[in-house]
MDAnalysis code that builds the backbone (N, CA, C; Angstrom):
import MDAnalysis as mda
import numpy as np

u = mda.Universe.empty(330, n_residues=110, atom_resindex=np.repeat(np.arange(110), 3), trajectory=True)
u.add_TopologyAttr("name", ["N", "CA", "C"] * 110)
u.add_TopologyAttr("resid", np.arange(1, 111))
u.add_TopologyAttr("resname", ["UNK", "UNK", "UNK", "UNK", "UNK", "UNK", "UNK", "UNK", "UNK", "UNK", "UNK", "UNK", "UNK", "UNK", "UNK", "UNK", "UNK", "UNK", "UNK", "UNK", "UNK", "UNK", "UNK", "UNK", "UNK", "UNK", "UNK", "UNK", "UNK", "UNK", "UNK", "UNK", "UNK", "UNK", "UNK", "UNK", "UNK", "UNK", "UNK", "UNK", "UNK", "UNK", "UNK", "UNK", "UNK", "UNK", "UNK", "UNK", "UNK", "UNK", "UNK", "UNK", "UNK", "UNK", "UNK", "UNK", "UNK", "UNK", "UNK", "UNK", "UNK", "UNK", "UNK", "UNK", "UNK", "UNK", "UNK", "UNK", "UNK", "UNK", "UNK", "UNK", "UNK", "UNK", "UNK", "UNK", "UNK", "UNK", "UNK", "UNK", "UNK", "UNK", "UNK", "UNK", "UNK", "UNK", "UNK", "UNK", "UNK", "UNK", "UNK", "UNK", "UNK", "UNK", "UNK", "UNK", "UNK", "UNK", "UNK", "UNK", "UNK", "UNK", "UNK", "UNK", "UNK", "UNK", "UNK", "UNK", "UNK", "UNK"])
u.atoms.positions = np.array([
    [-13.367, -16.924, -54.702],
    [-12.347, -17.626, -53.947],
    [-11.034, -16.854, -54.060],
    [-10.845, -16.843, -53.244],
    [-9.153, -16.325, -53.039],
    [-7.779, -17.427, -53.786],
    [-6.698, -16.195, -53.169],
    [-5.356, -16.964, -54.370],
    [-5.047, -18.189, -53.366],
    [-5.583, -18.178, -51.714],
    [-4.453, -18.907, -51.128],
    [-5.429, -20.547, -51.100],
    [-6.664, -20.187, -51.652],
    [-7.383, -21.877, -52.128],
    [-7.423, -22.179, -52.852],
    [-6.692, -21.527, -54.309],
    [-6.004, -22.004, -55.747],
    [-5.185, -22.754, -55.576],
    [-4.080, -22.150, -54.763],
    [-2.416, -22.283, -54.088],
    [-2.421, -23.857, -53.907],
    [-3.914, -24.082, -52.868],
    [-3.781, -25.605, -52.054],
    [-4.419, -26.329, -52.612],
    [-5.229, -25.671, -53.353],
    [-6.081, -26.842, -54.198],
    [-5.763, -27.730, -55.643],
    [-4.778, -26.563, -55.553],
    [-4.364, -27.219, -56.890],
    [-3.473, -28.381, -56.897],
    [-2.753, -28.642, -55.539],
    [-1.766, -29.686, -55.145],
    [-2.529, -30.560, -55.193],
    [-3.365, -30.593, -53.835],
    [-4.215, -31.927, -53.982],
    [-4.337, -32.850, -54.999],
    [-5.095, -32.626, -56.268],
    [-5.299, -33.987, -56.929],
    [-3.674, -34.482, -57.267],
    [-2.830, -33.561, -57.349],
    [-1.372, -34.070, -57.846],
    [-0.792, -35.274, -56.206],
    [-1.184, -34.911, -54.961],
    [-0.532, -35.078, -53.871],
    [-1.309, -36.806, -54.052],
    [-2.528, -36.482, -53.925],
    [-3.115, -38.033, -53.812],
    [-3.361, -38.997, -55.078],
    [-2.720, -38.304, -56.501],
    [-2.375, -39.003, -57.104],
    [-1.231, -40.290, -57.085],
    [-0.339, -39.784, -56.727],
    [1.060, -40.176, -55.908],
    [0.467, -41.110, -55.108],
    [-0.316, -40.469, -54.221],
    [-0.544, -41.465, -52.910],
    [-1.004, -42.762, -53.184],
    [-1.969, -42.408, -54.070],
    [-2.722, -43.947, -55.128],
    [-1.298, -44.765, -56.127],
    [-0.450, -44.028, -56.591],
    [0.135, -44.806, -57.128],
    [1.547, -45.333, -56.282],
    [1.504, -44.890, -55.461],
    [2.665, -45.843, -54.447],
    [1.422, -46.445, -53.330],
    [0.749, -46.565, -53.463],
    [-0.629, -47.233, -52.761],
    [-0.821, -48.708, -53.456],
    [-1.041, -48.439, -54.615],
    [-2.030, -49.384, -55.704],
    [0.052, -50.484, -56.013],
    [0.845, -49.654, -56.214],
    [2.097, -50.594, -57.216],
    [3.202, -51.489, -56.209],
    [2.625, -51.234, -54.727],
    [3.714, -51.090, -53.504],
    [5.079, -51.146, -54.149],
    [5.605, -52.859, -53.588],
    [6.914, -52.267, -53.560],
    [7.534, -52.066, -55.076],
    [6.848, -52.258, -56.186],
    [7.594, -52.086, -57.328],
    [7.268, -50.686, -57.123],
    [6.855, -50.212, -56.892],
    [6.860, -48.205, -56.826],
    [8.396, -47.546, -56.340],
    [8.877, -48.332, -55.579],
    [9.921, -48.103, -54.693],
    [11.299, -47.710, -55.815],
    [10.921, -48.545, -56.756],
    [12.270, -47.566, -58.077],
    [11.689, -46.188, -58.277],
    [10.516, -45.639, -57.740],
    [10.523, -44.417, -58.660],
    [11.356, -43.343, -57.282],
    [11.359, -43.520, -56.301],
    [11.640, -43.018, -55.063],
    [12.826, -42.354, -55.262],
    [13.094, -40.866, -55.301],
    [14.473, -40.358, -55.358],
    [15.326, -40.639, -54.720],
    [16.821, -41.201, -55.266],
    [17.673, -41.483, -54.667],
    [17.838, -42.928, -54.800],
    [17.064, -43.921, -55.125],
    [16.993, -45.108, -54.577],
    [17.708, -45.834, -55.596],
    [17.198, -45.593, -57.016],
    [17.755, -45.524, -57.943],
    [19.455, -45.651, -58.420],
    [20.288, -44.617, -57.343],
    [21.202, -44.285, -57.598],
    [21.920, -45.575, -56.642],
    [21.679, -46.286, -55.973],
    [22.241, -47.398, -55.094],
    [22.393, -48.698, -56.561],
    [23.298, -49.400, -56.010],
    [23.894, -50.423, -57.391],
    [22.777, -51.518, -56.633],
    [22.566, -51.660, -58.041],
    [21.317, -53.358, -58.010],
    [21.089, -53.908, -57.072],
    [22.924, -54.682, -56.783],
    [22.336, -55.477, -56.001],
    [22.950, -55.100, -54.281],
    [23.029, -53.655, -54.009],
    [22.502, -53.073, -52.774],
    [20.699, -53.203, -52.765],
    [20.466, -53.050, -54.012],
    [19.070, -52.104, -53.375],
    [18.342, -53.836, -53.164],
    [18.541, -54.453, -53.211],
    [17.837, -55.711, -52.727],
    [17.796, -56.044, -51.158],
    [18.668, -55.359, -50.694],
    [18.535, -55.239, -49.181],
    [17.799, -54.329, -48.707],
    [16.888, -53.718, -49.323],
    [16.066, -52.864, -48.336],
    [14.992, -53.336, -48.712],
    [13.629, -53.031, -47.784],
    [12.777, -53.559, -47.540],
    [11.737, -52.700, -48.475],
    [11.280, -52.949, -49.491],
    [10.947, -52.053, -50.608],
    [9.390, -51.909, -50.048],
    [8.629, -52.623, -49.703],
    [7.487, -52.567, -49.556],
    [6.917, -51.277, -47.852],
    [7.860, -51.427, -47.137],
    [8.194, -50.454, -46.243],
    [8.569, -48.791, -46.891],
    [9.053, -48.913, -47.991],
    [9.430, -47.412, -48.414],
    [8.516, -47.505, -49.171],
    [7.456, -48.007, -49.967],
    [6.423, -47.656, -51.096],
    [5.154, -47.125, -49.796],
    [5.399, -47.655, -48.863],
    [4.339, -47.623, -47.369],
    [4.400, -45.993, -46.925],
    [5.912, -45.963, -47.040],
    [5.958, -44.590, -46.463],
    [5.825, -43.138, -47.289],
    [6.377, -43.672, -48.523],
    [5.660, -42.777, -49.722],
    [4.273, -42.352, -49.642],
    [3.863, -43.186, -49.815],
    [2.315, -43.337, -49.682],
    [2.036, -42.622, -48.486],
    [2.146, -43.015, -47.290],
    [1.658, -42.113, -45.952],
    [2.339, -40.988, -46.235],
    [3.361, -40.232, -46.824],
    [3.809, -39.227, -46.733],
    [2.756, -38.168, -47.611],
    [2.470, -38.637, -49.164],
    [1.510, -38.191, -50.037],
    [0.331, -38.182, -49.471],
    [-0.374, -38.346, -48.826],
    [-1.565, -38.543, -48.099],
    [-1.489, -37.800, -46.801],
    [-0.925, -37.551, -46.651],
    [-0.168, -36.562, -45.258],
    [-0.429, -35.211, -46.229],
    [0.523, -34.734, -46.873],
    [0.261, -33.273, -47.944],
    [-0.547, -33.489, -48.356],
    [-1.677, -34.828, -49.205],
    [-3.105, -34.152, -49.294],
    [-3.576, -33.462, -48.330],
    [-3.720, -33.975, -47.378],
    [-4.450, -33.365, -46.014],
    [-4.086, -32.502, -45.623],
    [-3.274, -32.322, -45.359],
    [-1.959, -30.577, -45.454],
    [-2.991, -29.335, -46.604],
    [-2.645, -29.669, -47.837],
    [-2.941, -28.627, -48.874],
    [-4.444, -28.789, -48.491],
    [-5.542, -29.818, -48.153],
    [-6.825, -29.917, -48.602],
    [-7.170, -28.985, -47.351],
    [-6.788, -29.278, -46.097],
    [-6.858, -28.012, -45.003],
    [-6.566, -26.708, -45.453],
    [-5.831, -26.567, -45.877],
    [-4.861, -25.063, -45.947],
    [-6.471, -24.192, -47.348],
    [-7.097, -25.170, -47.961],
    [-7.679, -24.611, -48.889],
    [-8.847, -24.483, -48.308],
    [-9.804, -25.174, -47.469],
    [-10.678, -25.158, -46.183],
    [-10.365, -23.604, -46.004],
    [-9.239, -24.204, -44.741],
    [-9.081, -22.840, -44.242],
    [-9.167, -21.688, -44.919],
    [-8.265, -21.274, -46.320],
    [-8.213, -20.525, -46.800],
    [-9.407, -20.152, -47.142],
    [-10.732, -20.176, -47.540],
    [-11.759, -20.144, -47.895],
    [-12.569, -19.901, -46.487],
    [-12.503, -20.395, -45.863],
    [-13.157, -20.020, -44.451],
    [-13.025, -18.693, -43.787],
    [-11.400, -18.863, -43.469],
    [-10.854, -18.191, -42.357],
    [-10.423, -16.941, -43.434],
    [-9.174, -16.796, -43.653],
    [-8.539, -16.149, -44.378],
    [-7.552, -16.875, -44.683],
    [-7.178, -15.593, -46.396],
    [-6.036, -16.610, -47.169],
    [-4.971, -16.854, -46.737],
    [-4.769, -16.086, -45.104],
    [-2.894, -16.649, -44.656],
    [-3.312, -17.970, -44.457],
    [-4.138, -18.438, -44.087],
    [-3.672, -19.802, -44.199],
    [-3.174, -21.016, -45.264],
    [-3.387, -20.470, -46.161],
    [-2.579, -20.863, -47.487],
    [-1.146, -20.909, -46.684],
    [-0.763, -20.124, -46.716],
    [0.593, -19.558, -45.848],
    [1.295, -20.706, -44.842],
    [0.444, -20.945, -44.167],
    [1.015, -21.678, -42.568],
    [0.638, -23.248, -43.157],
    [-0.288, -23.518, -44.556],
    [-0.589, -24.984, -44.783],
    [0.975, -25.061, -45.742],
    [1.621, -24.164, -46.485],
    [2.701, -24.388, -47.139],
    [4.134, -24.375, -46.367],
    [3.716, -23.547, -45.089],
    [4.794, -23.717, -44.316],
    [5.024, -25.212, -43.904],
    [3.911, -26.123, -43.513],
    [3.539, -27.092, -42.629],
    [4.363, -28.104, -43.931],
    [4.048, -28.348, -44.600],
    [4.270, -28.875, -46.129],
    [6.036, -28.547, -46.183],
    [6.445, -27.429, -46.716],
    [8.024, -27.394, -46.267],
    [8.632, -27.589, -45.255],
    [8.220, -27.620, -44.330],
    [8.684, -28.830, -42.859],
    [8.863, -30.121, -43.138],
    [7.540, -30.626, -43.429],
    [7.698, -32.232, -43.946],
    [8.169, -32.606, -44.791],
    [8.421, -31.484, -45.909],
    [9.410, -31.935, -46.999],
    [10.828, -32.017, -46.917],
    [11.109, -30.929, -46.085],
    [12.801, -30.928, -46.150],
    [13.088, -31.976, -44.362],
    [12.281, -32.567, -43.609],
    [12.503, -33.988, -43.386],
    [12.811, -34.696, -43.942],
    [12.609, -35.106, -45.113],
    [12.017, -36.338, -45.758],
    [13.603, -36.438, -46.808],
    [14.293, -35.249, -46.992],
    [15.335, -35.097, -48.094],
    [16.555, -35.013, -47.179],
    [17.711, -35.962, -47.737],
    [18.628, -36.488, -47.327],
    [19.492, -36.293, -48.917],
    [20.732, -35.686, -48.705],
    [21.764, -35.751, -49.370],
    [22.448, -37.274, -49.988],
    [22.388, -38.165, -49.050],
    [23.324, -39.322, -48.822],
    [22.468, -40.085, -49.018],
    [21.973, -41.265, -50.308],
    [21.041, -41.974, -50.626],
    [21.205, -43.040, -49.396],
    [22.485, -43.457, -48.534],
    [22.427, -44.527, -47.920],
    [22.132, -44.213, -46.260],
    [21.909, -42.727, -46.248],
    [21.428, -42.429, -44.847],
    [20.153, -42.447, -45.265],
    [19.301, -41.650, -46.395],
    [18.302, -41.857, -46.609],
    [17.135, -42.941, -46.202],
    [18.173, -44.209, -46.361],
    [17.231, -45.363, -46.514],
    [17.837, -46.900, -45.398],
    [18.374, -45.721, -44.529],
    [19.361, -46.836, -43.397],
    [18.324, -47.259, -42.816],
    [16.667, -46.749, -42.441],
    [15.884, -47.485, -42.092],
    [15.486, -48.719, -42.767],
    [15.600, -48.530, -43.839],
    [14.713, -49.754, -44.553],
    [15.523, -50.715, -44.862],
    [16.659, -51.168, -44.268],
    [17.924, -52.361, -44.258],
    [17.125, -53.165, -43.695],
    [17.126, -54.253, -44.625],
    [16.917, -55.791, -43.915],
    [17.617, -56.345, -43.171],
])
């Protein structure tokens, strides 16, 4: 096996670990969520916690499938695809990251 189905494979069990545990804890998962934390108490009672443990979850389960392709591929095709599954992965990640904890989470206002 090549380096670029080490690369993706090795995420996986870490990616859908995550996914199971903002899956299995819903909205009490929602304190572990970066940023969320940093909002005072009793802001964070206005957001809809079970909606952001939802989207955690679909997000982790999204990069399983991301890395679990990219290691497919890599093994199939060739190892650039390691390459274009980590590109795909830093797209969706630097979506997902917001400076401003309260733009972050202006969706999830009750």
């Amino acid at each position: 096996m090549n380096l670029g189905v080490w690369m993706c494979i090795v995420c996986v069990p870490f990616y859908f670990l995550l996914a199971l545990f903002f899956g299995l804890l819903k909205e009490k998962s929602a304190v572990f969520i970066s940023g969320f934390n940093t909002l005072p108490k009793n802001q964070q009672c206005l957001y809809n916690r079970a909606a952001m443990a939802k989207d955690m979850r679909n997000m982790f389960l999204l990069w399983t499938a991301v890395m679990s392709a990219g290691a497919v591929g890599s093994y199939l095709v060739s190892g650039y695809i390691a390459i274009a599954a980590y590109g795909v992965w830093l797209v969706s990640l630097f979506r997902n990251v917001h400076l401003d904890a309260h733009k972050a989470f202006e969706k999830y206002l009750l």
